[in-house]
C-alpha positions in Angstrom: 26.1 -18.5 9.6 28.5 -17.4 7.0 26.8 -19.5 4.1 24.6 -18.3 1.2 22.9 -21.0 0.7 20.1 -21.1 4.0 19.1 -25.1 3.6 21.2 -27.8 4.7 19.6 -31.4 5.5 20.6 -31.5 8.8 18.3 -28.2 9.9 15.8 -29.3 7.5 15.7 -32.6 9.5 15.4 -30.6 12.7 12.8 -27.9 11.5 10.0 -30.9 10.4 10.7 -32.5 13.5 9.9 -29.6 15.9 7.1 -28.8 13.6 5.1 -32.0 13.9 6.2 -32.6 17.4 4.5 -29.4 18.1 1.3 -31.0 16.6 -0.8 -28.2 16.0 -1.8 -27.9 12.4 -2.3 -24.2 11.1 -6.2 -24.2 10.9 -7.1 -20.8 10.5 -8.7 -18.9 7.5 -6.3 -17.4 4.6 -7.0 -17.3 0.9 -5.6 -21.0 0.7 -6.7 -23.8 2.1 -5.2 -25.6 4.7 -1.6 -27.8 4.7 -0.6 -30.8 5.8 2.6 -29.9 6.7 3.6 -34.1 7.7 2.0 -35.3 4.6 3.4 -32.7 1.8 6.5 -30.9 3.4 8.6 -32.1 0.1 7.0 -29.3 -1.5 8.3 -26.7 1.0 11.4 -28.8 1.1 11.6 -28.6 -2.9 11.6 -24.9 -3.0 14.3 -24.8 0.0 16.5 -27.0 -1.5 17.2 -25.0 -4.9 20.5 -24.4 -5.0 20.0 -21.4 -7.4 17.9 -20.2 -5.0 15.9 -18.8 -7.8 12.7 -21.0 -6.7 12.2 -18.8 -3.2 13.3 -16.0 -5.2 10.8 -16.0 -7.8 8.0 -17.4 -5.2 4.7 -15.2 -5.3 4.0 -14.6 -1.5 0.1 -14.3 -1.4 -1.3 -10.9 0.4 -1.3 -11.7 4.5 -5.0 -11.5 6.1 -5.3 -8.9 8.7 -7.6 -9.1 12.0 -7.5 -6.7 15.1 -7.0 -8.9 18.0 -8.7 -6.7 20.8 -7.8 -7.7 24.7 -9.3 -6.2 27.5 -6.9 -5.2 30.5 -7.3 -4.5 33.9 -5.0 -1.4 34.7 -3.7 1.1 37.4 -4.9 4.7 35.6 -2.8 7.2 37.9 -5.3 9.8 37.0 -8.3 8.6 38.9 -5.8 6.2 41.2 -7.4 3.4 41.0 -7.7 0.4 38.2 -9.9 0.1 35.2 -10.7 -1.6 32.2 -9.1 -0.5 28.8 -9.1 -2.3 25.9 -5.8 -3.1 23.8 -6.4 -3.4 20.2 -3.3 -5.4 18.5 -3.2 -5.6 14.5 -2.4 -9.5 13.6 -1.5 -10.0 10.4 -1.7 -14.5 9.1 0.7 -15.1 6.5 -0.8 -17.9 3.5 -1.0 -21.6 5.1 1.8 -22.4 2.4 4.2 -19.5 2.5 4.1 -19.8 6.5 5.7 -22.9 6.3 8.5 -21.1 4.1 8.8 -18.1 6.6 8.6 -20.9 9.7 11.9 -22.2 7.9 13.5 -19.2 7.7 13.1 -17.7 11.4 14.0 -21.2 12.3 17.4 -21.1 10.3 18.1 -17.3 11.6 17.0 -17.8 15.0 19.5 -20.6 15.2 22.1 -17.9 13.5 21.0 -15.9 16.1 21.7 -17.7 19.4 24.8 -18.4 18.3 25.7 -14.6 17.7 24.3 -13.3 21.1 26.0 -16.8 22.8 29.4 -15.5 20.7 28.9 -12.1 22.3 28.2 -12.9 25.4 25.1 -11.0 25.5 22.3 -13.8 25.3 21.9 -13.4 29.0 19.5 -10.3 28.2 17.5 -11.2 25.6 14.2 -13.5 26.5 11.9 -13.6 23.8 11.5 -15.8 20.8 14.2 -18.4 21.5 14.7 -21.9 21.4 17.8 -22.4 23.6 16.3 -21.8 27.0 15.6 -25.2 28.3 12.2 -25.2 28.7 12.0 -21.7 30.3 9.6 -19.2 30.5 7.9 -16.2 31.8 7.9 -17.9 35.5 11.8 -18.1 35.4 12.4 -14.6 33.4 9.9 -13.0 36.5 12.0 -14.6 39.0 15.7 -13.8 37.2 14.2 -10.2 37.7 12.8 -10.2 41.0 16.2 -12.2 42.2 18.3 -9.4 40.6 16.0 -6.7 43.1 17.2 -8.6 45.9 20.5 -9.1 45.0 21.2 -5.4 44.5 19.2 -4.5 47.5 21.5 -7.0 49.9 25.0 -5.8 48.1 23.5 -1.7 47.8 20.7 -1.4 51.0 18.7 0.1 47.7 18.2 -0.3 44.1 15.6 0.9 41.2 13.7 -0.8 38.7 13.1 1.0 34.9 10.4 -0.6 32.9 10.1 1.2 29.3 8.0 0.3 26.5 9.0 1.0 23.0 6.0 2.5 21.3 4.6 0.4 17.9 7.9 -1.9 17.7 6.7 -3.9 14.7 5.5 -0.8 12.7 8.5 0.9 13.2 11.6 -1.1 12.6 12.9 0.5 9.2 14.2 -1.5 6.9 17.6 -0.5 5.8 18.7 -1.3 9.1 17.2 -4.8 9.3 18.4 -5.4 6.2 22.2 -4.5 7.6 22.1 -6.3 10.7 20.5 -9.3 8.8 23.3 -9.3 6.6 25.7 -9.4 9.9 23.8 -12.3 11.0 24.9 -14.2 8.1 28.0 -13.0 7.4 27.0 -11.4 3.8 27.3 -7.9 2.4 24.1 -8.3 0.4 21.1 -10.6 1.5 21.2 -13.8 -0.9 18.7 -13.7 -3.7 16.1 -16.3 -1.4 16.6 -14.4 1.4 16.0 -11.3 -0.1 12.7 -12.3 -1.6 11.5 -13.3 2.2 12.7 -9.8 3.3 11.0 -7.8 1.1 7.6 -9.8 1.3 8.1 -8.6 5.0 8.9 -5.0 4.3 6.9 -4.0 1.2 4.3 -6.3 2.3 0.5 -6.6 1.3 -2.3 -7.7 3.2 -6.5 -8.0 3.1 -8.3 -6.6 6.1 -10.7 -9.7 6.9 -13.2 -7.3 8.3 -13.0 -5.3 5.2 -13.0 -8.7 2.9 -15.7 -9.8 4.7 -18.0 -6.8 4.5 -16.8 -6.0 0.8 -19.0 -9.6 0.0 -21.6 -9.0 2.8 -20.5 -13.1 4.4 -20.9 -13.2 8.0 -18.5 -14.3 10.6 -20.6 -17.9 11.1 -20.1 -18.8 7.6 -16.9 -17.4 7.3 -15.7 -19.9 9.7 -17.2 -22.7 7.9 -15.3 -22.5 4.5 -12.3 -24.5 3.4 -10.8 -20.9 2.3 -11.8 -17.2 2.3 -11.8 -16.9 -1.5 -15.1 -19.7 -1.2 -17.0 -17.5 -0.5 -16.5 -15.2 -3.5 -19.4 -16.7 -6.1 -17.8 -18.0 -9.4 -20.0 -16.0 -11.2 -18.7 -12.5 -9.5 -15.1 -13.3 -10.5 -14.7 -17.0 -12.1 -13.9 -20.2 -10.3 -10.3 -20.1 -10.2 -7.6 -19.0 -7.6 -6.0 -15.9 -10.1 -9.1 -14.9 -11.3 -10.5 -14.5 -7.9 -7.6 -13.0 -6.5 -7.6 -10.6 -9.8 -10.7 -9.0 -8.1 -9.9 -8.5 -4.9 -7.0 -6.4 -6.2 -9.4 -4.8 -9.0 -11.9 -3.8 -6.2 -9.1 -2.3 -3.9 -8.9 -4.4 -1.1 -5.5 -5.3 -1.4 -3.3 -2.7 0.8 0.4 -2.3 0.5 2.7 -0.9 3.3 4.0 1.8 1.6 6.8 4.4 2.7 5.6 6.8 5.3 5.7 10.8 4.6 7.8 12.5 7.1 7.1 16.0 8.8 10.7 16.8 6.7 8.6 15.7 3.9 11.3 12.9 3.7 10.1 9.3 3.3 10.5 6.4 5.9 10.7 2.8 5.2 9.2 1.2 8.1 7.0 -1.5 9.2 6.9 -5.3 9.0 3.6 -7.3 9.9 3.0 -8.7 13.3 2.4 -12.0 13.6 4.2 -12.9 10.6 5.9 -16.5 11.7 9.4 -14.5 11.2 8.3 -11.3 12.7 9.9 -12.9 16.3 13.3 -13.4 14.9 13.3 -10.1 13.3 12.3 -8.2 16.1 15.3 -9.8 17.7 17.5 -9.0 14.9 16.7 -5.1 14.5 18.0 -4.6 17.9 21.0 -6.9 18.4 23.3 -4.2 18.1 21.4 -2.3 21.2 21.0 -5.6 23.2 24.8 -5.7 22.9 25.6 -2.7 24.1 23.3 -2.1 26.8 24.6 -5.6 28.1 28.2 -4.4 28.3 27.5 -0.9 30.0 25.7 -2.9 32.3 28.8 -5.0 32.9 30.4 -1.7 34.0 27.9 -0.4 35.9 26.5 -3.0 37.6 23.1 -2.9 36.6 21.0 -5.9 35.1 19.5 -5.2 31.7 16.6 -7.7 30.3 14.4 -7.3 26.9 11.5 -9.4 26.1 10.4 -8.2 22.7 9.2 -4.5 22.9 9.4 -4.4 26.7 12.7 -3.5 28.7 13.4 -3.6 32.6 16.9 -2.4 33.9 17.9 -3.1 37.6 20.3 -0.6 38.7 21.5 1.5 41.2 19.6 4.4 42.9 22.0 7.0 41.9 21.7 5.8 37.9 18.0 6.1 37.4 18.1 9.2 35.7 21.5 8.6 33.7 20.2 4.8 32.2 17.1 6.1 31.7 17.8 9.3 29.4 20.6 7.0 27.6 18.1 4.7 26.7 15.6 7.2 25.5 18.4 9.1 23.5 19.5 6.2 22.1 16.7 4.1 20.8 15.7 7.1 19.5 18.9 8.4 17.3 20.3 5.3 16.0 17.3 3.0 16.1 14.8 5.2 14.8 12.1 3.8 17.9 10.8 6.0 20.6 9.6 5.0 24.3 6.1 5.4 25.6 7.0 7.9 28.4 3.2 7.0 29.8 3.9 4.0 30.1 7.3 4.1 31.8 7.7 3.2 35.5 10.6 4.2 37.7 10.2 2.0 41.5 12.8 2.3 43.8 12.8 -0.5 46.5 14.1 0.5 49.5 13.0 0.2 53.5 10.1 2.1 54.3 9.3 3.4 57.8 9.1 0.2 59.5 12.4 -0.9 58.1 10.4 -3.4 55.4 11.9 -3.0 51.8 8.7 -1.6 49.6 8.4 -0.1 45.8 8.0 3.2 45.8 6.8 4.8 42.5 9.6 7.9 41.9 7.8 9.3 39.5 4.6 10.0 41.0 7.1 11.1 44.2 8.6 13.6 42.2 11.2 14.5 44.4 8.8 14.7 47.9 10.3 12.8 50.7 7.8 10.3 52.3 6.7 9.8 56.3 4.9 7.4 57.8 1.7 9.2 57.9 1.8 9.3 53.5 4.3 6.8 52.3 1.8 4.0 51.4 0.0 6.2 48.8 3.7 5.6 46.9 3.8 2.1 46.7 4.3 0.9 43.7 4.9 -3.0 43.0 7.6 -4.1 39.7 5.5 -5.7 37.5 6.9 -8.0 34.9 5.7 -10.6 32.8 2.5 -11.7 34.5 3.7 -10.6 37.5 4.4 -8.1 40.4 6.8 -8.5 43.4 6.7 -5.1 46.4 9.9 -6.0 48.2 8.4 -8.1 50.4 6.0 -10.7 48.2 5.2 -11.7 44.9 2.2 -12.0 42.9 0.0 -13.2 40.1 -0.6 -9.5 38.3 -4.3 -8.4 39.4 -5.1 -7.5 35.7 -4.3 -11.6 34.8 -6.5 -12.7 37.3 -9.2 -10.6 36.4 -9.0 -11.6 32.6 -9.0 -15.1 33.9 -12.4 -14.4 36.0 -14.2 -12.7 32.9 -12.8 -15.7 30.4 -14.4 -18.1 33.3 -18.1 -16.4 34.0 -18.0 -16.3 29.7 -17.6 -19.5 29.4 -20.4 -20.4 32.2 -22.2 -17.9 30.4 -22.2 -20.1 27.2 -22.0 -23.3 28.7 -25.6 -22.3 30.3 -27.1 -20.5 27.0 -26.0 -24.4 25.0 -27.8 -26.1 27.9 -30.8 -23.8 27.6 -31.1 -23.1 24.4 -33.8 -23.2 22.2 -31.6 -25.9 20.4 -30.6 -28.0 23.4 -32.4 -31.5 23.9 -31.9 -31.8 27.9 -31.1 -29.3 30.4 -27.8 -30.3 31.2 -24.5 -28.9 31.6 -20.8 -30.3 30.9 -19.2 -29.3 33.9 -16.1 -31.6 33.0 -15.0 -29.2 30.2 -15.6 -25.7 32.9 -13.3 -27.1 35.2 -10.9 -28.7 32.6 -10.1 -25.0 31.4 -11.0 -23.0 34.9 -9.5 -25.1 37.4 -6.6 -27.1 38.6 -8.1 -30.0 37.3 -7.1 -29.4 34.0 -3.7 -29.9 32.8 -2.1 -26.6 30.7 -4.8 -23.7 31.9 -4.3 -20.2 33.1 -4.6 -21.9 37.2 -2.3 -24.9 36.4 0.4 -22.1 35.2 -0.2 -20.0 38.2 0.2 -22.7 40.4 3.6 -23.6 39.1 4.6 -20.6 39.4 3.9 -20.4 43.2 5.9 -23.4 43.8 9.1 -23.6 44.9 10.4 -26.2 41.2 8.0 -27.4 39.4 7.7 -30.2 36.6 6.9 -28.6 33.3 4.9 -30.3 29.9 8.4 -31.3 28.9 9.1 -33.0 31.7 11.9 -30.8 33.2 12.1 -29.5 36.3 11.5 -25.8 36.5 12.1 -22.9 39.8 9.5 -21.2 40.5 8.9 -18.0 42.4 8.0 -19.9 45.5 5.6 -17.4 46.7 3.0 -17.9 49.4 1.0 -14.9 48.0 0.0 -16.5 44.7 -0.8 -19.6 46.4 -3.6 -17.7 48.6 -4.7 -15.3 45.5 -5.4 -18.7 43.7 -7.4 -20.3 47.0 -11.1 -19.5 46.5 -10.4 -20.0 42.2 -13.2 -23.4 42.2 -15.6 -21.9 45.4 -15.8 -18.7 42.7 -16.0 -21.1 39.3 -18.5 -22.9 41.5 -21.1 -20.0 42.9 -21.4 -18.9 39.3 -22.2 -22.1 38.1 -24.8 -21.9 40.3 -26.0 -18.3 40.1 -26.1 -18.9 36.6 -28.0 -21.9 36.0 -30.5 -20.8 38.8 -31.2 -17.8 36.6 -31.5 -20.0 33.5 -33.9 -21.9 35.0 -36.1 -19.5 36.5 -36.5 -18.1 33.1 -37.2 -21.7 31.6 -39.9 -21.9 34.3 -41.5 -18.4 33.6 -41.5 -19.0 30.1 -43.3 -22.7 31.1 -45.7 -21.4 32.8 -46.9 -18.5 29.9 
């Protein structure tokens, strides 16, 4: 970038384009009402333009709103071998409608930096998360640049290994100082410039409310939380005063307001850590913090022949056989020492693909092998499929990951579920369902659901919502997992309404 000053027309003119293009207003609850980002973007555009920079600089970023996103998973436990429901709990943190339009700017500006620094490089190859210079890609071509580079290595090597790692609590854990740093090599600076270093420590030494805790603090439920223009409505003008500083003057006064403050060390040293995920910047960032590692994990791939890819906190390496155990420890030892980061050694999975007795190329999971040799009579209870973004491929096939089409089944029988309670309802005025909207979101009839997606991704190209053509994995197997999708939408439609009924008709004829 190699300029102070962040703004230029040009990427202004760009940034309000993609943003109303995108047409999805910000309509979620903060402590400010809502902005109409195509009606009043001068004002963002009048703090941006300052070319003092002391406007951003002196900006008051409001306290971000904190909610625990909680998704259930369907997952392989290799203690009981078999799969089973956990639940993953993610802390999302919503940044003020207006200052997310300011951060939006930002991570736009840097993310363009950004591209252009790994594309310098050489090294943008590896990195698939968060950018806007893919052409139109997603997960269904990052799966299939993976599951190619298993085949490639197992036609040029008769063998190869897959390492999937997971760095544990990324966004917690990225200390500061070295953002900091390698933000300031992004632009070309020494020091952060005085705007840029307000939006990076609103990110570091953030604050933020805990909506649960806001919302119990007042005793408001959920139902008429939903319905306010902003959270501090539902404060009562005689508890703190009608005005948005006197309001927010109690929130503080009553504690709810929490800082991220340093961390105590076992050393008894303090760590600087942590910025907020889901933060409109925290993307870019998360790309920043490790474009040091990206790089050099790129070129010792270059000469070792291995294929390294990152998406976010997740990292696969295709490799040879014989380098599993090197690439794996150098990994380990080396997010660890200069990074600061550690990897979730549960959650690491070691497959080697490689013909099985039959002479077919299968996964096999080393590290439940453990160094045993398998036979026909026990080498299927080693099988172990790659999977990757949604996805799994065993040598032989790929598929749509059990666990997504599992979530997909629940999200379905919940929304019959609900569809059948409005219909039935005390409230309800005829018994009749919309079946439209079921199979608008459950089925193939609809345009951008979970089935449409899946269904791409079985073909061999595909046409995507921006009207370029796309590869897909071309797989046979997802096209028969995704079969009997209406038959079961369609039996619990009916299983469900019949129950409905039959209770309608019971409680008739009391």
């Amino acid at each position: 970038m190699h300029n102070r000053f962040i703004y230029n027309d040009k990427l202004w003119e760009k940034f309000v384009e993609k943003v109303i293009a995108a047409d999805k207003p910000k309509t979620y609850k903060q402590f400010d009402n809502t902005f109409n980002f195509a009606k009043q973007n001068n004002k963002i555009k009048s703090l941006l333009k300052d070319s003092t920079l002391k406007k951003v600089g002196s900006h008051a970023f409001a306290p971000h709103l904190k909610i625990l996103v909680k998704t259930p998973r369907y997952k392989f436990d290799e203690s009981i071998d078999t799969y089973g429901l956990e639940t993953k709990i993610r802390p999302i943190s919503f940044s003020s409608h207006f200052d997310s339009y300011i951060y939006s700017y930002y991570a736009f500006a840097l993310t363009e930096a950004y591209q252009d620094f790994i594309k310098r490089d050489r090294f943008d190859h590896c990195v698939m998360a968060y950018r806007s210079d893919l052409g139109g890609d997603c997960n269904i071509q990052f799966a299939k640049r993976a599951f190619d580079a298993v085949k490639s290595m197992i036609s040029n090597e008769g063998k190869c290994a897959a390492i999937a790692l997971d760095i544990t609590g990324y966004f917690d854990n990225i200390d500061h100082e070295q953002l900091k740093a390698k933000w300031c090599d992004l632009i070309g600076e020494k020091e952060l410039p005085l705007d840029q270093y307000k939006v990076f420590k609103s990110l570091t030494a953030y604050s933020y409310v805990g909506k649960a805790s806001f919302l119990n603090h007042f005793g408001v439920d959920t139902e008429k939380a939903e319905k306010c223009h902003n959270l501090l409505d539902l404060i009562p003008d005689d508890l703190a005063g009608p005005s948005y500083i006197e309001k927010f003057n109690l929130i503080r006064k009553r504690q709810l307001i929490v800082r991220n403050k340093p961390k105590l060390n076992r050393d008894g040293s303090y760590s600087h850590k942590g910025i907020p995920q889901g933060s409109p910047m925290s993307s870019v960032l998360s790309n920043i913090y490790l474009v040091d590692f990206d790089r050099w994990l790129s070129n010792l791939g270059r000469l070792m022949g291995f294929h390294y890819m990152r998406y976010c906190d997740d990292l696969l390496i295709i490799c040879k056989s014989k380098d599993v155990v090197y690439l794996n420890n150098e990994v380990i030892s080396g997010i660890k020492n200069k990074y600061g980061l550690s990897i979730n050694i549960k959650k690491t999975e070691i497959i080697e693909f490689r013909a099985n007795d039959a002479g077919k190329i299968r996964g096999f999971n080393i590290k439940k092998l453990g160094g045993r040799t398998t036979t026909k009579a026990n080498e299927q209870q080693y099988y172990q499929s790659l999977q990757y973004l949604g996805f799994e491929f065993n040598g032989q096939n790929i598929y749509i990951r059990p666990g997504s089409l599992s979530r997909y089944f629940r999200k379905a029988k919940g929304r019959v579920l609900k569809t059948m309670m409005m219909a039935y309802g005390k409230n309800s005025k005829k018994e009749k369902i919309s079946k439209k909207q079921l199979y608008f979101r459950y089925s193939h009839f609809g345009k951008r659901n979970f089935i449409t997606y899946a269904q791409n991704a079985a073909r061999e190209e595909y046409t995507n919502s921006e009207g370029v053509v796309r590869l897909g994995l071309d797989s046979k197997s997802i096209k028969r997992q995704l079969s009997a999708h209406i038959a079961i939408l369609e039996k619990e439609l009916k299983k469900t309404s019949q129950e409905f009924s039959n209770a309608r008709n019971k409680k008739l004829k009391k």
